[in-house]
Backbone of each chain as ProteinMPNN parsed JSONL, in Angstrom:
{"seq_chain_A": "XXXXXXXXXXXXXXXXXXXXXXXXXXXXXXXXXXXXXXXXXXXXXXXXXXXXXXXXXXXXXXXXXXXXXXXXXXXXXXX", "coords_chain_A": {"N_chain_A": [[-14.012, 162.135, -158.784], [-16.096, 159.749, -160.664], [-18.33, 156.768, -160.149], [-18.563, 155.507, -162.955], [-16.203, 155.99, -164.326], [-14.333, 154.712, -163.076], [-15.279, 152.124, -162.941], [-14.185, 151.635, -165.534], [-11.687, 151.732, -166.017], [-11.185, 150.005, -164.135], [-12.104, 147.886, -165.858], [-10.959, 147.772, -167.93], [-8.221, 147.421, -167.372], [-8.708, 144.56, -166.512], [-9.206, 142.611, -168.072], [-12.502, 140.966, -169.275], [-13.433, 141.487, -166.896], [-15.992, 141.935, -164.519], [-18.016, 144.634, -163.246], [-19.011, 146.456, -160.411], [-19.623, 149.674, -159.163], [-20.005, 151.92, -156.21], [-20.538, 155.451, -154.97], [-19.68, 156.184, -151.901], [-20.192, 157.946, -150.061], [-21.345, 159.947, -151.555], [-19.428, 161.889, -151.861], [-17.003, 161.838, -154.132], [-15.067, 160.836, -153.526], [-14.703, 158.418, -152.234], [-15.791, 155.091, -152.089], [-16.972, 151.981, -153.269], [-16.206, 148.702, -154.238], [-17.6, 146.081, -156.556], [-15.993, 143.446, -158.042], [-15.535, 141.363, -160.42], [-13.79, 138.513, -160.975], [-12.177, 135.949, -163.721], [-9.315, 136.004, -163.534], [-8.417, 136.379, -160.905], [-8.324, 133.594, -160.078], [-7.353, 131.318, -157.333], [-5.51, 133.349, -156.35], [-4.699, 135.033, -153.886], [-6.907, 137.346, -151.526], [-4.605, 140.049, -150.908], [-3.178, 140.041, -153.362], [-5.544, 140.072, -155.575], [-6.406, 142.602, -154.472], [-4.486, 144.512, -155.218], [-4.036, 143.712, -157.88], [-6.374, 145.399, -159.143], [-5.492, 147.704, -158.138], [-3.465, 148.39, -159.797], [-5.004, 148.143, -162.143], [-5.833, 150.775, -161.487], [-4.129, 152.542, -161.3], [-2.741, 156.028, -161.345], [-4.721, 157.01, -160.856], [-5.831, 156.29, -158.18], [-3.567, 156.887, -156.626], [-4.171, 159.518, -156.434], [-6.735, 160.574, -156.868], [-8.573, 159.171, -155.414], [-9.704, 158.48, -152.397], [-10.721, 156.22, -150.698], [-11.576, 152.704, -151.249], [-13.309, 150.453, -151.123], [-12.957, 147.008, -151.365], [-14.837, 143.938, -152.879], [-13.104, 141.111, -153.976], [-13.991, 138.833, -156.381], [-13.968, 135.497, -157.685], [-15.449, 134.5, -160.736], [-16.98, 131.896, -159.806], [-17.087, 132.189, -157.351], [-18.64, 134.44, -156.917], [-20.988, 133.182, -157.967], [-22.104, 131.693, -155.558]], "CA_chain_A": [[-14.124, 161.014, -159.74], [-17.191, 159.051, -160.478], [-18.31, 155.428, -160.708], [-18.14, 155.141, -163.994], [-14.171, 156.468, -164.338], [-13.434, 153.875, -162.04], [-15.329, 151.301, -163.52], [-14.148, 151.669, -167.111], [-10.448, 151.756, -165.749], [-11.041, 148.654, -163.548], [-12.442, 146.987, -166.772], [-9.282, 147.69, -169.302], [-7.042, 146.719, -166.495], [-8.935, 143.062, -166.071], [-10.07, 142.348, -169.261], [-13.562, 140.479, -169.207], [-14.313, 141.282, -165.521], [-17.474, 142.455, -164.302], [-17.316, 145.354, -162.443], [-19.68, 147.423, -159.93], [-18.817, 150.963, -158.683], [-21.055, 152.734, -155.654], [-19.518, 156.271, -154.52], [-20.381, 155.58, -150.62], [-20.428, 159.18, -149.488], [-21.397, 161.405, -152.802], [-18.079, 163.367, -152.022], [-16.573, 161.466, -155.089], [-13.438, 160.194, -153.368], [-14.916, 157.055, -150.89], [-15.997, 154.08, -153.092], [-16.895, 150.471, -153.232], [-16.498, 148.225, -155.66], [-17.475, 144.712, -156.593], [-14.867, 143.216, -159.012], [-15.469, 139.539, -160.175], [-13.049, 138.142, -162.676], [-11.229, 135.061, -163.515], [-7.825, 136.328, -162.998], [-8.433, 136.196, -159.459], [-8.276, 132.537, -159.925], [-5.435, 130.763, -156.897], [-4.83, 134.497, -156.251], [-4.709, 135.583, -151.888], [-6.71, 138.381, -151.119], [-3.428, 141.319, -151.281], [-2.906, 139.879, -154.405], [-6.457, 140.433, -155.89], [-6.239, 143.842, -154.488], [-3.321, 144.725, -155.63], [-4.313, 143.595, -159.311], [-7.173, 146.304, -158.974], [-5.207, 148.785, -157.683], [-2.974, 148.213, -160.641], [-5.652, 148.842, -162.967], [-6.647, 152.004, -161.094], [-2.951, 153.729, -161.381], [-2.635, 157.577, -160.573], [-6.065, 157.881, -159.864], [-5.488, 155.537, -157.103], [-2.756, 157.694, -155.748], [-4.803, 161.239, -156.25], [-8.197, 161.3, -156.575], [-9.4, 158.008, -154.849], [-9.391, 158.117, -151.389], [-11.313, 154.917, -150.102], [-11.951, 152.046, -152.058], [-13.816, 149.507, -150.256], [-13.013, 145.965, -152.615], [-14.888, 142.727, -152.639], [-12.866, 140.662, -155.537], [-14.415, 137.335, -156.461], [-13.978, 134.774, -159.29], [-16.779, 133.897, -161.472], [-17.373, 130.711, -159.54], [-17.601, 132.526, -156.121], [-19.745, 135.475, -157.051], [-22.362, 132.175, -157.995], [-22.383, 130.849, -154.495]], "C_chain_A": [[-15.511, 160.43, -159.663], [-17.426, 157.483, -160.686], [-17.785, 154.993, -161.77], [-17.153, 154.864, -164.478], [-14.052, 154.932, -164.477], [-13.718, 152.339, -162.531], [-15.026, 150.697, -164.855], [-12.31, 151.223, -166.763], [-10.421, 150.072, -165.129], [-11.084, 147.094, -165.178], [-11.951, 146.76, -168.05], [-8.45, 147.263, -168.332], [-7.137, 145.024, -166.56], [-9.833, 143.293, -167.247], [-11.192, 141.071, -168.966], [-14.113, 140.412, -167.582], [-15.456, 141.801, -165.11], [-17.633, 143.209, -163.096], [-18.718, 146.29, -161.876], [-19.283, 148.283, -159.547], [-19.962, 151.825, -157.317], [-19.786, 153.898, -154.743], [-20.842, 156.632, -153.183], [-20.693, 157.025, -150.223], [-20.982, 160.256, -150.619], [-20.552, 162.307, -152.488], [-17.427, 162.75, -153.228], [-15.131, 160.795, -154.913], [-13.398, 158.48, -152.148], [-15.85, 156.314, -151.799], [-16.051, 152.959, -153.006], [-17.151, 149.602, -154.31], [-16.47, 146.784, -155.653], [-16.612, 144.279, -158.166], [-15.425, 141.158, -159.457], [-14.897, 139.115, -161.585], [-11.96, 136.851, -162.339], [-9.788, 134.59, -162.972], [-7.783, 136.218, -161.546], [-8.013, 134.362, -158.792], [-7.008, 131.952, -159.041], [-4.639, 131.945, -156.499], [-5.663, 135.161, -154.522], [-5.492, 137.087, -152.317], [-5.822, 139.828, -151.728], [-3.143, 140.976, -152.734], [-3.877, 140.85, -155.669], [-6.997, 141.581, -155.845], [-5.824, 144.58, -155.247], [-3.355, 145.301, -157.488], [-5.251, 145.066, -159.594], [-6.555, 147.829, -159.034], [-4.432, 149.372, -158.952], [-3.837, 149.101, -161.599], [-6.105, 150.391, -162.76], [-6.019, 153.196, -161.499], [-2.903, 154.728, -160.491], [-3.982, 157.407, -159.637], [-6.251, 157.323, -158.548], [-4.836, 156.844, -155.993], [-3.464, 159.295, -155.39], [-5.829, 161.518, -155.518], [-9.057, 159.99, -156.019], [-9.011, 158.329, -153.258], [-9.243, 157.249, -150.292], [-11.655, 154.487, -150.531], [-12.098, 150.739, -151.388], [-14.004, 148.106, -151.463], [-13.974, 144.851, -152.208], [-14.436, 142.275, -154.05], [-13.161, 139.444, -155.014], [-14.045, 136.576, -157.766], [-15.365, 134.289, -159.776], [-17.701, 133.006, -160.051], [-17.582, 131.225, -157.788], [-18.909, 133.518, -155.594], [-21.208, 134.495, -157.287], [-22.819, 131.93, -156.807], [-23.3, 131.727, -154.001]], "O_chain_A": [[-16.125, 160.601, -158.61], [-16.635, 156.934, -161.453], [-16.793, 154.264, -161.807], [-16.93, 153.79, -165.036], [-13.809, 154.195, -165.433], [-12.844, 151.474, -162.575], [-15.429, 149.608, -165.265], [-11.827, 150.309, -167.431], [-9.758, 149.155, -165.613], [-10.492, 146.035, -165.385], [-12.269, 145.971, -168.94], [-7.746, 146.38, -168.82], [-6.16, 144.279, -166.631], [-10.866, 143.956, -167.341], [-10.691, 140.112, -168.378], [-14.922, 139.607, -167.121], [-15.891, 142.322, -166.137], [-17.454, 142.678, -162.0], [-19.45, 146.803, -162.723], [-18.093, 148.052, -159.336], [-20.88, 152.42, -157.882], [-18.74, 153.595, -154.169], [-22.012, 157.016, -153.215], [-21.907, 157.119, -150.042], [-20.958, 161.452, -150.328], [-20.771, 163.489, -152.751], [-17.0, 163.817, -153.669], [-14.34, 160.378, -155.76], [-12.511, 157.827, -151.598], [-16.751, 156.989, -152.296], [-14.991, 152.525, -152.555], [-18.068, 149.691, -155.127], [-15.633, 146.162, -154.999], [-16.762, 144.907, -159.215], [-15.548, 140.147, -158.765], [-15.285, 139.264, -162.744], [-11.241, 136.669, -161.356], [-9.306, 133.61, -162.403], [-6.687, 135.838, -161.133], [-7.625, 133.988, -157.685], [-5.876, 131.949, -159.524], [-3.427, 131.868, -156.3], [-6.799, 135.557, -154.26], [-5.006, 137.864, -153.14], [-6.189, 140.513, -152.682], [-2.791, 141.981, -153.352], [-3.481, 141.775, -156.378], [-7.838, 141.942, -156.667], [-6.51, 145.309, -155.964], [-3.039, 146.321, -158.1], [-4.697, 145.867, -160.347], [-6.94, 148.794, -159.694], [-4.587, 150.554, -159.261], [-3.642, 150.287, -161.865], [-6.613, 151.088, -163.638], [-6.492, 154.276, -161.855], [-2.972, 154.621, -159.266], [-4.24, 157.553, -158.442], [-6.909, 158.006, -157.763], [-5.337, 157.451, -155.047], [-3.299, 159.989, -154.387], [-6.072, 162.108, -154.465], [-10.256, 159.935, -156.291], [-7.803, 158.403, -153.034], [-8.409, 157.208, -149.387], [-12.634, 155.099, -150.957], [-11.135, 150.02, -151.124], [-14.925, 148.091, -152.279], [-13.987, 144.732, -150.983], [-14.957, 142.69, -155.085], [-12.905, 138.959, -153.913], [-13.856, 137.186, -158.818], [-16.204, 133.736, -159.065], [-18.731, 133.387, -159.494], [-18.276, 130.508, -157.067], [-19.688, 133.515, -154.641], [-22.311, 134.891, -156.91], [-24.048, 131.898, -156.752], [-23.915, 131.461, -152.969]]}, "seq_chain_B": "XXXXXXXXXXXXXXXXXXXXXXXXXXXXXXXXXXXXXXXXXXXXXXXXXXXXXXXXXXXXXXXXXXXXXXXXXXXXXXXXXXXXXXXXXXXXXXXXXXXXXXXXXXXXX", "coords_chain_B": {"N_chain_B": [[14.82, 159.462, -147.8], [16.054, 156.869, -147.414], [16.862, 155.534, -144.992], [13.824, 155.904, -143.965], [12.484, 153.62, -144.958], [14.217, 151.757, -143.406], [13.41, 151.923, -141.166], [10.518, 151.37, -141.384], [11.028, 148.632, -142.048], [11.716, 147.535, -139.555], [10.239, 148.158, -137.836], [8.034, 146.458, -138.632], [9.277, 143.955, -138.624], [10.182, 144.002, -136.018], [7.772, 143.585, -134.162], [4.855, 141.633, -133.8], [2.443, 142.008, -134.469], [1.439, 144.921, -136.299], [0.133, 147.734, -137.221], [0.166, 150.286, -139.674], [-1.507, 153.274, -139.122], [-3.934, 155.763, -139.637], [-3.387, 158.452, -137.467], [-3.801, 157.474, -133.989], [-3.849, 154.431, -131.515], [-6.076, 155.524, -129.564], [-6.975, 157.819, -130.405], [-7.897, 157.658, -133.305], [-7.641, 158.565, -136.685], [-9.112, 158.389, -138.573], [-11.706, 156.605, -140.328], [-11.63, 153.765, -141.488], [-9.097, 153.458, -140.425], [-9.567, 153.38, -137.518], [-11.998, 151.22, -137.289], [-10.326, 149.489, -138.079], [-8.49, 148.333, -135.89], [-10.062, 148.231, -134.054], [-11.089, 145.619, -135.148], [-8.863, 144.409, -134.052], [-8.67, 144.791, -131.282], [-10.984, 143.588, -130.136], [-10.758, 140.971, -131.008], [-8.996, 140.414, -129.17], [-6.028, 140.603, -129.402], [-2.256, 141.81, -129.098], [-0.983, 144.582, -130.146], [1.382, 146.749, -132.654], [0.797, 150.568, -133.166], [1.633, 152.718, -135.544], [1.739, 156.293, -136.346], [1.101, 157.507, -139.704], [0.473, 159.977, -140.038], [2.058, 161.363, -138.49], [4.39, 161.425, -139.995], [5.537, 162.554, -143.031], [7.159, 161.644, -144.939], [7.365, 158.559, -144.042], [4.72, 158.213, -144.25], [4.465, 158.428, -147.29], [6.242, 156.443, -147.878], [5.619, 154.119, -146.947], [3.44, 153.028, -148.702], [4.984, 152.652, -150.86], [6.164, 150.287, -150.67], [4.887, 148.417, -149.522], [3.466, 148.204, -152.144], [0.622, 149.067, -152.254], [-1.484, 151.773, -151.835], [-3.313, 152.615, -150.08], [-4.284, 153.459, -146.575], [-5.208, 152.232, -143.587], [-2.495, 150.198, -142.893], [-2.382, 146.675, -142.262], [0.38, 144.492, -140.143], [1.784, 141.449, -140.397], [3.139, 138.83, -137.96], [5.566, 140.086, -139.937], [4.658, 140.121, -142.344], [3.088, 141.497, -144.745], [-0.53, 142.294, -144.333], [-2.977, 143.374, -144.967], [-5.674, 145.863, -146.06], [-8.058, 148.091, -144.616], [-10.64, 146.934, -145.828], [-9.701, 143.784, -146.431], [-8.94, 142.958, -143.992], [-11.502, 143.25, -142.335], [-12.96, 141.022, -144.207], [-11.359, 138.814, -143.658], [-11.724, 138.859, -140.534], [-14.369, 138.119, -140.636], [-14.59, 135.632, -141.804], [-13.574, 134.446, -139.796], [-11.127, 133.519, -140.218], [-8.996, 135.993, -139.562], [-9.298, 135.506, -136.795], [-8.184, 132.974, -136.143], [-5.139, 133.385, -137.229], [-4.591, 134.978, -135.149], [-4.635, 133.492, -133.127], [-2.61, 132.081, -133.413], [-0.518, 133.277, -133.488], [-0.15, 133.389, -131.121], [-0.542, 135.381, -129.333], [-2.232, 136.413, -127.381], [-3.458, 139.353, -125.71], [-4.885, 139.869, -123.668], [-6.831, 137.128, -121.653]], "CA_chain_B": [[13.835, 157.714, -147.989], [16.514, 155.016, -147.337], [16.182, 155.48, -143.22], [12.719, 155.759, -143.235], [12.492, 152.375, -145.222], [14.697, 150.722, -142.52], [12.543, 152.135, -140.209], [9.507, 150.422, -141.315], [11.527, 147.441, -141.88], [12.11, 147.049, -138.132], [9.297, 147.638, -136.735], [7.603, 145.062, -139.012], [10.513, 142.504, -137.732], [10.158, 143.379, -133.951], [6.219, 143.629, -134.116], [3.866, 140.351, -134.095], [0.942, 142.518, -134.911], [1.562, 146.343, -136.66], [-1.185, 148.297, -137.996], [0.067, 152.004, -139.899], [-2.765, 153.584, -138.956], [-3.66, 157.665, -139.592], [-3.672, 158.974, -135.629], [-3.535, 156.772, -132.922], [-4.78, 153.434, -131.256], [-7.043, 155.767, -129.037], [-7.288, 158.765, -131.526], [-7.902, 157.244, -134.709], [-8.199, 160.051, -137.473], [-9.878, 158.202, -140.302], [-12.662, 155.299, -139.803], [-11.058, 152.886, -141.819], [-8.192, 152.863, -139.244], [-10.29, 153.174, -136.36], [-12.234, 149.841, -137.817], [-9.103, 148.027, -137.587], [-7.917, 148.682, -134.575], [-11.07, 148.38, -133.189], [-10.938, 144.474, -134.914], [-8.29, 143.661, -133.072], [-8.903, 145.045, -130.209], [-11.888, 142.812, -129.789], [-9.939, 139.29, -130.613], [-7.584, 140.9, -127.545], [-4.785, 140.568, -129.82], [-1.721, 142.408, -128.524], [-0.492, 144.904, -131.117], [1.406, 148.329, -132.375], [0.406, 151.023, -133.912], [2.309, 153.868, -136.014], [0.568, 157.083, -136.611], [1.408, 157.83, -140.645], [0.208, 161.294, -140.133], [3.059, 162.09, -137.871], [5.903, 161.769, -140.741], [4.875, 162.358, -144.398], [8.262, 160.337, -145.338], [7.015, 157.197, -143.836], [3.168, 157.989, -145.193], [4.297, 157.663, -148.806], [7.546, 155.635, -148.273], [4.755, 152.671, -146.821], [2.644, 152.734, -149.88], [6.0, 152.307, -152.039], [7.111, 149.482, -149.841], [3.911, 147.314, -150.46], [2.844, 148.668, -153.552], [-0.667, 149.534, -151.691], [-1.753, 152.877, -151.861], [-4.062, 153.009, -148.786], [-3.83, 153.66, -145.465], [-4.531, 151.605, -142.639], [-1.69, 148.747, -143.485], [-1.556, 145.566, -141.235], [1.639, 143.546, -141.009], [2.172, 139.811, -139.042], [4.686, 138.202, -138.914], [6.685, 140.622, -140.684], [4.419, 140.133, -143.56], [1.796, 142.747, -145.284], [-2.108, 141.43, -144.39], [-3.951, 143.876, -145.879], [-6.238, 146.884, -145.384], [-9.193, 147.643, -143.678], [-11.28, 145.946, -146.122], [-9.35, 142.371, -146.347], [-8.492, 142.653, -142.444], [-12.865, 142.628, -142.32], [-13.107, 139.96, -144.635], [-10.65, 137.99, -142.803], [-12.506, 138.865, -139.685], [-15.993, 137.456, -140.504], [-14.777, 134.497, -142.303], [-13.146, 133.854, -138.666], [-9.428, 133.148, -140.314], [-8.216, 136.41, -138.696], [-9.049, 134.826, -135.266], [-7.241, 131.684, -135.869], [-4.119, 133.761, -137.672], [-4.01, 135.45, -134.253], [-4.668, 132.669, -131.908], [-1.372, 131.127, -133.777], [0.937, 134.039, -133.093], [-0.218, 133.161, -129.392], [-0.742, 136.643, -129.045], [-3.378, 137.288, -126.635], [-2.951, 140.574, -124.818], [-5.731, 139.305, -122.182], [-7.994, 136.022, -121.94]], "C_chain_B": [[14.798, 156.38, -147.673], [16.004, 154.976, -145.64], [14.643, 154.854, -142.759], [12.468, 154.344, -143.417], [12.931, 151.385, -144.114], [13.871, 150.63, -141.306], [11.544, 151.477, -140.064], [9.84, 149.032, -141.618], [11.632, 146.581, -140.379], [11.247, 147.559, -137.551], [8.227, 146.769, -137.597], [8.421, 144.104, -138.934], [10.294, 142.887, -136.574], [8.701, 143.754, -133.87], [5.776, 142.102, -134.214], [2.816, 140.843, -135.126], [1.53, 144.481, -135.146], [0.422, 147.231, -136.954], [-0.49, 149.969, -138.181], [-1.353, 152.093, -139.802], [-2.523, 155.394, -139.524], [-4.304, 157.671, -137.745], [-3.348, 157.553, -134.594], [-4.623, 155.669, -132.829], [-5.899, 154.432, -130.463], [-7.925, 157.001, -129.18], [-7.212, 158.31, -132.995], [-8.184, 158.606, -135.445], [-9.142, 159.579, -138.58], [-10.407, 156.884, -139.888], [-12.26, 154.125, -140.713], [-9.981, 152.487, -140.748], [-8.992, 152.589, -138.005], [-10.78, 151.463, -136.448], [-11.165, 149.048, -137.466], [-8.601, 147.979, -136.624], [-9.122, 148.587, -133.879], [-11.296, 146.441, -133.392], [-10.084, 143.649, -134.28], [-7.997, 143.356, -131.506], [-10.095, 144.127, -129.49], [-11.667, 141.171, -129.964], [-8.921, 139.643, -129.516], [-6.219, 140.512, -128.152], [-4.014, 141.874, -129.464], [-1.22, 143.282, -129.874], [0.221, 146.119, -131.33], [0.899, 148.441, -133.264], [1.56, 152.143, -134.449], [1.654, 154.857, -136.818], [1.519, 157.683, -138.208], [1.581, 159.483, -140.975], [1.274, 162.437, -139.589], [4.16, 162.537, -138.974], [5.293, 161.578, -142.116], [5.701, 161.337, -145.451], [7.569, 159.212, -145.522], [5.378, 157.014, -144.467], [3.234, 157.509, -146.233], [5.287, 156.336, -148.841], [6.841, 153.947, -148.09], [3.693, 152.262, -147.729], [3.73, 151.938, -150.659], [6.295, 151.037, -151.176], [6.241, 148.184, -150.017], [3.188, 147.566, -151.556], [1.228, 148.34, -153.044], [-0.688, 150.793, -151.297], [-2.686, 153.59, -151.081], [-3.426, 152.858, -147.397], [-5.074, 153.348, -144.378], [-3.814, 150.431, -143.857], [-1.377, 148.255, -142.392], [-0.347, 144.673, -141.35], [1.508, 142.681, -140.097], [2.924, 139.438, -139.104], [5.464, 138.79, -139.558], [5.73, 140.128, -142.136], [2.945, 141.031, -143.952], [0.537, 141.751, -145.538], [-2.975, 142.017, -145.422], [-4.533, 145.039, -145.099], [-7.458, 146.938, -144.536], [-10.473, 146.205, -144.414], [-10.881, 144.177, -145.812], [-9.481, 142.201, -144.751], [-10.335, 141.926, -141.888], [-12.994, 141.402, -142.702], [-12.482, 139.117, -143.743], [-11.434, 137.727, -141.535], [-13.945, 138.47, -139.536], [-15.658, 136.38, -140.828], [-14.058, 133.485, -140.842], [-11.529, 133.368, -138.548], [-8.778, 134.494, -139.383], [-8.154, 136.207, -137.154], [-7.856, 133.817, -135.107], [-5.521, 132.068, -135.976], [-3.347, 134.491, -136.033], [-3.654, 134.929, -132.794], [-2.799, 132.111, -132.612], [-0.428, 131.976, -133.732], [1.067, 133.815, -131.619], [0.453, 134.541, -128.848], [-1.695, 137.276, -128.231], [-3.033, 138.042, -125.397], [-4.082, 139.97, -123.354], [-6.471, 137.868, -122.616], [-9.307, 135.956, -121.645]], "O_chain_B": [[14.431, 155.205, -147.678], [14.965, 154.467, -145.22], [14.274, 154.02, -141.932], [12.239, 153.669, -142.414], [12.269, 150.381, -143.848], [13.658, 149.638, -140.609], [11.311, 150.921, -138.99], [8.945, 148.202, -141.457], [11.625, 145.365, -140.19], [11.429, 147.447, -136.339], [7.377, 146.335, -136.819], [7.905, 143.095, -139.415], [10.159, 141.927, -135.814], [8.694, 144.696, -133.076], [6.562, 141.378, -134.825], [2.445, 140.342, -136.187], [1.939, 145.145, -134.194], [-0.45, 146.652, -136.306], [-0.516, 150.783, -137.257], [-2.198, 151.305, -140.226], [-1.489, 156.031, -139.726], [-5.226, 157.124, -137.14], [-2.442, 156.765, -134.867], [-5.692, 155.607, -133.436], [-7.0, 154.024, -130.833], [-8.97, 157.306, -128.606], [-6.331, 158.748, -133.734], [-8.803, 159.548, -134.95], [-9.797, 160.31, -139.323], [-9.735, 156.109, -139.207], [-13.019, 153.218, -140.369], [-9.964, 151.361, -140.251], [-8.983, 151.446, -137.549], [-10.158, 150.577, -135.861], [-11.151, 148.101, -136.679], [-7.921, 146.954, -136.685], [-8.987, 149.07, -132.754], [-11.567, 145.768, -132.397], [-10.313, 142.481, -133.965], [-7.498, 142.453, -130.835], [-10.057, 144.003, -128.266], [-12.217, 140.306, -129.282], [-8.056, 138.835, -129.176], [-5.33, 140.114, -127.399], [-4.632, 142.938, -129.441], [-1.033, 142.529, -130.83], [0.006, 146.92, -130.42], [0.499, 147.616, -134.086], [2.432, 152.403, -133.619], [1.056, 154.528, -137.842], [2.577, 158.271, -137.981], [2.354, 160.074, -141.728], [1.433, 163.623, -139.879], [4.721, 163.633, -138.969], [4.616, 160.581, -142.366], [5.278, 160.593, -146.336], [7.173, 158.775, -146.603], [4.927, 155.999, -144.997], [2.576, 156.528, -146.579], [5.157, 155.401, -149.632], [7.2, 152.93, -148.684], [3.083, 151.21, -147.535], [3.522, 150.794, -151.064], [7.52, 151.144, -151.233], [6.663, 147.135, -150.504], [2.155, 146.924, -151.747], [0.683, 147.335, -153.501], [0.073, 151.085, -150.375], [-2.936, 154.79, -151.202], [-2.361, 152.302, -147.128], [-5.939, 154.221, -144.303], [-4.186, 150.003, -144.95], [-0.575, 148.72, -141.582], [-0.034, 144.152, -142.42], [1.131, 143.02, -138.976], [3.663, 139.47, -140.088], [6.365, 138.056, -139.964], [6.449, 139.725, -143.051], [1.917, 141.025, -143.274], [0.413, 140.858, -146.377], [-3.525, 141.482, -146.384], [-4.213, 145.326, -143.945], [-7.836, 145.99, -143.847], [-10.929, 145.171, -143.927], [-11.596, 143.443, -145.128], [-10.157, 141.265, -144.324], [-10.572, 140.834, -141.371], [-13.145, 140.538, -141.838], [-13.25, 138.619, -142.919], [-11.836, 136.583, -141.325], [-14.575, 138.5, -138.479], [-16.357, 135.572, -140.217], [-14.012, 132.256, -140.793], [-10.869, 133.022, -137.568], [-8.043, 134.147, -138.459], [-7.253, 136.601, -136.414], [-6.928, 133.804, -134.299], [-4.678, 131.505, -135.279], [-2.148, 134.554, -135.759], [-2.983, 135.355, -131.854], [-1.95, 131.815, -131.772], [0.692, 131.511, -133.943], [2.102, 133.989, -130.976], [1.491, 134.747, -128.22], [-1.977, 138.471, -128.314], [-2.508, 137.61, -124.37], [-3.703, 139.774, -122.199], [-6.643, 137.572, -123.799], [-9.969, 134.977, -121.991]]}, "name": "protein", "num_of_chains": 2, "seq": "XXXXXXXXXXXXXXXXXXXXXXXXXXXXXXXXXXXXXXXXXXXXXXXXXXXXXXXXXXXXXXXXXXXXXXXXXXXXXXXXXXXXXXXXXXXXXXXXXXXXXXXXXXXXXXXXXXXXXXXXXXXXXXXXXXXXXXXXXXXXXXXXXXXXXXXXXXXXXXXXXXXXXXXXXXXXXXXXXXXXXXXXXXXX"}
């Protein structure tokens, strides 16, 4: 899989979030991603994951192997 | 799949501190687990581990169980923390110290 995928998927799942993608190893399956979107708003951690993971689906289960998250809301990604 | 379910039901009820890991606390197989087990090992929190790799049942049956699809999974309390990433986060912002000072869990002082 590549950044992009992953970021296009993250960014129909969470509509208006703002999404980075870096594939940590160039094997195409270990990944980190910065996520920053409102929906996160009042939302734990596993939650905020979770939401992500959501958007990710199969490819989650297949062809992702490590997906290293930081999710933020707007107002944290400022600080 | 119903067994194994009960299975990981009870040892997240008689655990404080769980961590599925892939391999072992002193054979880790995959550096995400290692990482975690290596953060708790350094707050001297007391904890188990269960190697995922051993039973392929319990590998997928603990994804379906917290609808998380990675592997390491911590549990406290009988409740799902998170993976390696959050367990980090937690761990710099200094809350997973305090979460573990309050199970009054310390394997040494």
């Amino acid at each position: 899989m590549d950044p992009a995928e992953i970021k296009r998927l993250i960014e129909e799942g969470l509509p208006g979030s703002t999404v980075e993608v870096r594939d940590t190893t160039g094997g195409g399956d270990h990944f980190e991603a910065l996520v920053v979107s409102s929906s996160f708003e009042g939302k734990g951690l596993v939650e905020r994951h979770q939401a992500v993971y959501q958007a990710l689906g199969d490819a989650m289960r297949v062809r992702v192997h490590a997906l290293a998250l930081k999710t933020l809301t707007p107002e944290q990604h400022q600080r | 799949m119903a067994n194994t379910i009960e299975q990981i039901q009870s040892t997240i009820a008689n655990n404080k501190i769980v961590i599925f890991m892939k391999g072992s606390r002193n054979f880790p197989m995959c550096g995400f687990s290692a990482a975690t087990v290596q953060i708790f090992e350094e707050l001297g929190a007391s904890f188990e581990t269960v190697d995922v790799l051993a039973d392929e049942d319990l590998r997928q049956a603990i994804k379906t169980y917290s609808s998380w699809p990675t592997i390491p999974q911590v549990y406290m309390n009988g409740k799902f923390l998170g993976g390696c990433d959050i367990v980090r986060e937690l761990h710099e912002s200094g809350e997973l110290q305090s979460l573990v000072d309050q199970l009054g869990d310390r394997a040494h002082s």
